[in-house]
C-alpha positions in Angstrom: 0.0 0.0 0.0 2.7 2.6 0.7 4.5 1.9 -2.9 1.4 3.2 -4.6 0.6 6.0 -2.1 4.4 6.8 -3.1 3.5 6.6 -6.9 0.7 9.1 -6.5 3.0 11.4 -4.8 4.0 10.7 -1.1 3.7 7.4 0.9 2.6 10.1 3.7 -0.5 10.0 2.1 -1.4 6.8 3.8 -1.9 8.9 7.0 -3.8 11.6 5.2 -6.4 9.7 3.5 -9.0 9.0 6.1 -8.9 12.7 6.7 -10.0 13.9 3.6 -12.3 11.5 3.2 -14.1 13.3 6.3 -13.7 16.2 4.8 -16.1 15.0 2.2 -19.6 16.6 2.3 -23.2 15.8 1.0 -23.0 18.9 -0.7 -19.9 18.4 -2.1 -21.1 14.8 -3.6 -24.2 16.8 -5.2 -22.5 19.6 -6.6 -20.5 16.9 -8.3 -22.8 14.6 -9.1 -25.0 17.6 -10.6 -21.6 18.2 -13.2 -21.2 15.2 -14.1 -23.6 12.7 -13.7 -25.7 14.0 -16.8 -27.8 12.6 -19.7 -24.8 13.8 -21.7 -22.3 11.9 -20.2 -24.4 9.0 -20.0 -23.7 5.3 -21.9 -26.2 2.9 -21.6 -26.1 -0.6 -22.4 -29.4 -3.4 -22.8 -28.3 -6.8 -22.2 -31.2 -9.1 -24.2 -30.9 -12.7 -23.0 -30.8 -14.9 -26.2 -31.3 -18.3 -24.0 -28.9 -20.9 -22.3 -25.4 -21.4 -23.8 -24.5 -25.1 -24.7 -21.6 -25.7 -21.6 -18.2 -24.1 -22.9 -20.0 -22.7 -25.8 -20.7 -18.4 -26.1 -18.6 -15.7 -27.4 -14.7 -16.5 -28.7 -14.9 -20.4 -27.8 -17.1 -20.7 -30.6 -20.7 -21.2 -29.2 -23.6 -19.3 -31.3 -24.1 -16.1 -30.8 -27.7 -14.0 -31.8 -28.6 -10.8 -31.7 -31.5 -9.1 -31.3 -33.5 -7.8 -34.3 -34.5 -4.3 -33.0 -33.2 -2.5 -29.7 -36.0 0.1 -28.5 -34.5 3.6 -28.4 -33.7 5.1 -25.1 -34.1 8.6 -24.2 -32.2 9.9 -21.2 -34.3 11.7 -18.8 -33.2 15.6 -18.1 
């Protein structure tokens, strides 16, 4: 643990950390969530289940793979 507090700086760190986590407040975590958690920045993904998988079967060992016809558009809420 102290060779990568020493790679982001200063294996003093180590001691410091618990502190500024304390220093964290729900208002800070909403002003940044407010920035950046926005339907701009959002990427969402739809997982479809296709059925069961034959056993070591699926993806790049060579099992079949569908997909579906249509995916229904989604809108990000503002």
């Amino acid at each position: 643990m102290l060779g990568v507090y020493e790679m982001l700086g200063d294996y003093r760190l180590v001691d410091k950390y618990l502190e500024g986590i304390d220093k964290v407040t729900a208002a800070d975590v909403q002003r940044v969530a407010k920035k950046y958690l926005i339907a701009t920045n959002m990427t969402a993904g739809v997982l479809i289940p296709t059925g069961i998988l034959p056993h070591g079967g699926g993806g790049l060992s060579g099992g079949q793979i569908r997909h579906a016809a249509e995916m229904p558009a989604i809108e990000a809420s503002r």
